[in-house]
ROLO-194926 format. One line per 3 residues: number of its first residue (from 1); their letters; for each residue x, y, z of C-alpha. Coordinates in pm, 1 decimal. Layout:
NUM	A	X Y Z; ...
This chain:
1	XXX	282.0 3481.4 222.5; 170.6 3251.6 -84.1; 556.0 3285.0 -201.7
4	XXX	659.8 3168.4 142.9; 429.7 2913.4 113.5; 553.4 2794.3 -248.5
7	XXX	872.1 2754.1 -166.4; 819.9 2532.8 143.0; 623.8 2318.3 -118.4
10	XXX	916.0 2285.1 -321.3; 1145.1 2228.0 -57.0; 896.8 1967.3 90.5
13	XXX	855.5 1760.5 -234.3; 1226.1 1730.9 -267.0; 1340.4 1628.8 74.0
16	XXX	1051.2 1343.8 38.5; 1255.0 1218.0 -254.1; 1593.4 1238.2 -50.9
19	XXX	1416.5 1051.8 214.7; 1343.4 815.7 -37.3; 1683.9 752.8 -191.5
22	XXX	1869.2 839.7 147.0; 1780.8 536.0 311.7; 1788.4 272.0 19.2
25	XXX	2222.6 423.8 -66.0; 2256.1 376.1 324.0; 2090.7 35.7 348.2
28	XXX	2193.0 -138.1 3.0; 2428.1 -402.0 87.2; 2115.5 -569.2 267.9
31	XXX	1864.2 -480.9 77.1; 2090.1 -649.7 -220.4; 2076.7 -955.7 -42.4
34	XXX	1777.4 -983.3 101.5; 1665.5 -1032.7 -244.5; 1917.2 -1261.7 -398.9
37	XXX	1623.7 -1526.8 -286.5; 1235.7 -1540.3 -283.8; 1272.9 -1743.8 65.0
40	XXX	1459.8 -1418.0 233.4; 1161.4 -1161.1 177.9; 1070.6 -1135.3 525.2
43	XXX	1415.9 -1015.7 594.2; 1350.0 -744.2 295.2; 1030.0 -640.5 433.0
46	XXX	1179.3 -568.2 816.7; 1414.4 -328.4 600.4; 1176.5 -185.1 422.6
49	XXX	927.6 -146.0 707.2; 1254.9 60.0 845.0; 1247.9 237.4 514.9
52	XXX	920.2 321.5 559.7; 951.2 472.3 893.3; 1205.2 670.6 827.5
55	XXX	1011.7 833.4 571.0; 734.2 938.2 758.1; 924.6 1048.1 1042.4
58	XXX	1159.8 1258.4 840.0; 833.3 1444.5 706.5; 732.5 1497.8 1019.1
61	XXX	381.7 1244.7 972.0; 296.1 1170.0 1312.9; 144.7 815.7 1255.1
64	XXX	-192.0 737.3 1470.8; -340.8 332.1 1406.1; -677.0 207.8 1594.3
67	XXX	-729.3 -155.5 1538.1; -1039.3 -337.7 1539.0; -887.8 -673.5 1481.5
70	XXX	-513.7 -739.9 1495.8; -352.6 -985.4 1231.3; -200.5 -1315.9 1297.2
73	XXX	121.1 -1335.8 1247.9; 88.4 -1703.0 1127.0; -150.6 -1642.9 873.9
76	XXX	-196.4 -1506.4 542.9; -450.4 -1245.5 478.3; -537.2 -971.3 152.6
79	XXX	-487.5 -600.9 301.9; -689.4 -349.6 92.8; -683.8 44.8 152.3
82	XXX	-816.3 353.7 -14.3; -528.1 515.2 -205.6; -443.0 874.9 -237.9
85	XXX	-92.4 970.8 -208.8; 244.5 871.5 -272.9; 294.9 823.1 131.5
88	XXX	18.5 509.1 114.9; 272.5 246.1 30.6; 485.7 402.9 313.8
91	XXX	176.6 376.4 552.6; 52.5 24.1 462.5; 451.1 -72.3 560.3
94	XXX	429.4 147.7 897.2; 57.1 3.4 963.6; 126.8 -406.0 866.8
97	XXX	393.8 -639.4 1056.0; 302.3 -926.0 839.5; 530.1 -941.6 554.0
100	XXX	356.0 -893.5 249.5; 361.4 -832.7 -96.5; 259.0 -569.1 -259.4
103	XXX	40.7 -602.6 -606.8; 96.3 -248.5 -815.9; 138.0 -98.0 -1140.0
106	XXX	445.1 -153.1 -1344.1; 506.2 219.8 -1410.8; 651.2 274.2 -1076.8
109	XXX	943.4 82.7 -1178.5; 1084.3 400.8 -1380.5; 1177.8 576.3 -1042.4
112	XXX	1520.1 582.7 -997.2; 1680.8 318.4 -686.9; 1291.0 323.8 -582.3
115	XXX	1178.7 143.7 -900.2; 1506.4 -163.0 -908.3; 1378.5 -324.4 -564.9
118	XXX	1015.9 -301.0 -648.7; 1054.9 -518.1 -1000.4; 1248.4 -772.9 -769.5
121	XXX	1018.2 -766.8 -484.3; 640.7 -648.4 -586.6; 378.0 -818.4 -819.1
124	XXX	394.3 -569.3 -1083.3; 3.3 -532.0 -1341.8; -25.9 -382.2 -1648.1
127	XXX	-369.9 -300.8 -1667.6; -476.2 -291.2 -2017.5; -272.5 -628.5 -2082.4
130	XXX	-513.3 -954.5 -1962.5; -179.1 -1173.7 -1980.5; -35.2 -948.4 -1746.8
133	XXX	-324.2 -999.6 -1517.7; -365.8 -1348.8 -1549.3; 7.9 -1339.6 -1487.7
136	XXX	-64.7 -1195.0 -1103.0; -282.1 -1490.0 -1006.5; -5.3 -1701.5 -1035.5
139	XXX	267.9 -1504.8 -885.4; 8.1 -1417.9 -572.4; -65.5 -1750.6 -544.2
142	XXX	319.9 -1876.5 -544.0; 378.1 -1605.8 -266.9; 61.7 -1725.4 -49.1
145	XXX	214.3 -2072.4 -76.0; 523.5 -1862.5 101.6; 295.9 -1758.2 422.4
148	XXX	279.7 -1439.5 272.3; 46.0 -1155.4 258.0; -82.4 -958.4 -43.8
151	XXX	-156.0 -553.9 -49.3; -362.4 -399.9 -325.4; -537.2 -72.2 -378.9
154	XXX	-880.6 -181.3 -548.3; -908.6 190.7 -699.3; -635.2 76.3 -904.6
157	XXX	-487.5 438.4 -859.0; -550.0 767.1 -699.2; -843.2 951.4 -783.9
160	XXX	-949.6 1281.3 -867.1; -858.3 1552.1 -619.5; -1183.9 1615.6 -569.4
163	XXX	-1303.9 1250.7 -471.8; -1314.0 1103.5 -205.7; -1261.6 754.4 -272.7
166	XXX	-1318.9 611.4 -651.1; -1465.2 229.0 -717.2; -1290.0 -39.1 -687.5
169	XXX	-1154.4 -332.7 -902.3; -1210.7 -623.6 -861.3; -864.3 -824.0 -841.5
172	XXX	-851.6 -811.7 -458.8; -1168.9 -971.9 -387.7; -1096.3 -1288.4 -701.9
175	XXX	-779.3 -1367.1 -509.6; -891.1 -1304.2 -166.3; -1161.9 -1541.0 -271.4
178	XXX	-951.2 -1829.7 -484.4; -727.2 -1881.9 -186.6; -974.5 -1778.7 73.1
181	XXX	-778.9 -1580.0 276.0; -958.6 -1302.4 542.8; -967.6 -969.0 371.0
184	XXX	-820.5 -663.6 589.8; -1002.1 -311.0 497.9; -774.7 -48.9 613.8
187	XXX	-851.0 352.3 617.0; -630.4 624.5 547.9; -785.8 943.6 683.5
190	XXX	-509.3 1215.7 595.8; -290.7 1143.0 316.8; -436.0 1344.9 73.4
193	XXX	-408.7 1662.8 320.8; -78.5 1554.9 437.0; 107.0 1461.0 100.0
196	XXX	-109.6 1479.8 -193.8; -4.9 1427.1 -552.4; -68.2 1808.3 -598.5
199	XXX	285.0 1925.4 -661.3; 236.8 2259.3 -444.5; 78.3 2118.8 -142.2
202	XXX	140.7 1914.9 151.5; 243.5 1992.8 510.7; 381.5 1760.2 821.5
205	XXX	86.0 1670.1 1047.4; -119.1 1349.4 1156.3; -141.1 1017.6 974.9
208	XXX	-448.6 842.4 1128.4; -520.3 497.1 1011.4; -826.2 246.4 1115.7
211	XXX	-768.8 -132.1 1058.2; -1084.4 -245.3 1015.3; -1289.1 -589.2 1136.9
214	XXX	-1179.1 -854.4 903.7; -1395.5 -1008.7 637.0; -1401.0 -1412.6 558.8
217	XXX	-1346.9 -1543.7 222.4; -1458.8 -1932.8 353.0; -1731.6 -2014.9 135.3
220	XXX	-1727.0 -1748.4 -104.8; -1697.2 -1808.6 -537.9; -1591.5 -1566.9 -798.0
223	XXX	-1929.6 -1506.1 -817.5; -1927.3 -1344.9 -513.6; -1653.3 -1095.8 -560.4
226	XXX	-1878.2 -801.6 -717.0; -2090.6 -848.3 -377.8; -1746.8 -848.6 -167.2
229	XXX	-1618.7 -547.6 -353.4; -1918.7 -331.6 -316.0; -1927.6 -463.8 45.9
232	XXX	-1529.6 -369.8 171.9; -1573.4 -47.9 -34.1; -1839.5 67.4 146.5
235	XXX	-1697.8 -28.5 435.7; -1377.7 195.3 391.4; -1599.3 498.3 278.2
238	XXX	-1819.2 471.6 608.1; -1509.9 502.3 784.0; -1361.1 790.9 612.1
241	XXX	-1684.4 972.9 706.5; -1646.9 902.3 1020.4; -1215.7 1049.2 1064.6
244	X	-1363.3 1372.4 952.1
């Protein structure tokens, strides 16, 4: 039974990376120029919201969001979730129709087809370079001057195994507060069951997600962002309590 089980892990993990290159190969003349200009993201994101779907469907995540409060598709806002598998980025895509941009770590640019679009679409932070942080500001900033959205993961990346949700950075909160935009805490309940980074685990199943009541930045100084953090975190952690 455990070899049974072994090699539908195996089998799993590589069809998730077909289903990530099979789409991008099918879709690349648009996706090429959706992103010849800055002004033509929202065009990129409907493709990769597609992308996204496609994804999850093909590994059989059956996708279940409850929202408290339902964005405006006029306005900007920070989206913040706990991360814990490769599927999140997927999710957020599945779970958000305002176009946004994501803010993540410049290592993902090494995967193959994956990694080109997300160096010409993503804010990409290198975490033990300030310049490189400093650097973000800006480009967020430009982007919110767009109408767009940003997406972080505070925990900066996914914890232990074992935990349930680590602490968070505080990057989100800063921006959310310098261009006081609502922050949107989001929930994942079942990624880490579903599609962990554990090699030999993972099985098709439910996705739930819970949008979350948003929180105002109107007001609010860098001062406050340690507060805000501690705050939205807490938030996110009640909820995950509650999916289980």
């Amino acid at each position: 039974m455990r070899v049974l089980k072994i090699i539908f892990w195996v089998v799993y993990r590589i069809w998730f990376y077909v289903l990530v290159g099979l789409p991008i190969i099918v879709l690349l003349p648009f996706l090429m120029v959706s992103i010849l200009k800055e002004s033509w993201y929202p065009f990129f994101f409907k493709l990769a919201r597609l992308w996204a779907r496609s994804i999850l469907f093909g590994m059989g995540f059956r996708v279940k969001i409850e929202r408290d409060e339902v964005p405006d598709p006029k306005k900007s806002y920070m989206f913040i979730a706990n991360h814990t598998s490769m599927a999140d980025i997927m999710l957020m895509l599945v779970t958000v129709k305002n176009p946004f941009v994501f803010v993540g770590k410049a290592e993902l640019v090494k995967i193959p087809l994956f990694g080109f679009f997300y160096k010409r679409t993503c804010i990409l932070v290198d975490r033990n370079n300030p310049q490189s942080r400093q650097a973000v500001f800006k480009r967020a900033q430009r982007r919110l001057h767009q109408g767009l959205s940003i997406c972080i993961f505070p925990e900066g990346g996914v914890p232990d195994e074992h935990v349930v949700m680590d602490s968070f950075k505080d990057g989100a909160f800063r921006l959310a507060i310098n261009h006081q935009i609502p922050i949107v805490p989001i929930a994942f309940a079942d990624n880490k069951k579903r599609f962990s980074f554990t090699f030999l685990s993972g099985s098709p199943g439910q996705m739930r997600v819970k949008m979350l009541p948003f929180v105002a930045t109107e007001g609010l100084t860098s001062k406050d962002a340690k507060t805000l953090n501690q705050k939205l975190r807490e938030t996110i952690f009640q909820q995950l309590k509650k999916f289980h």
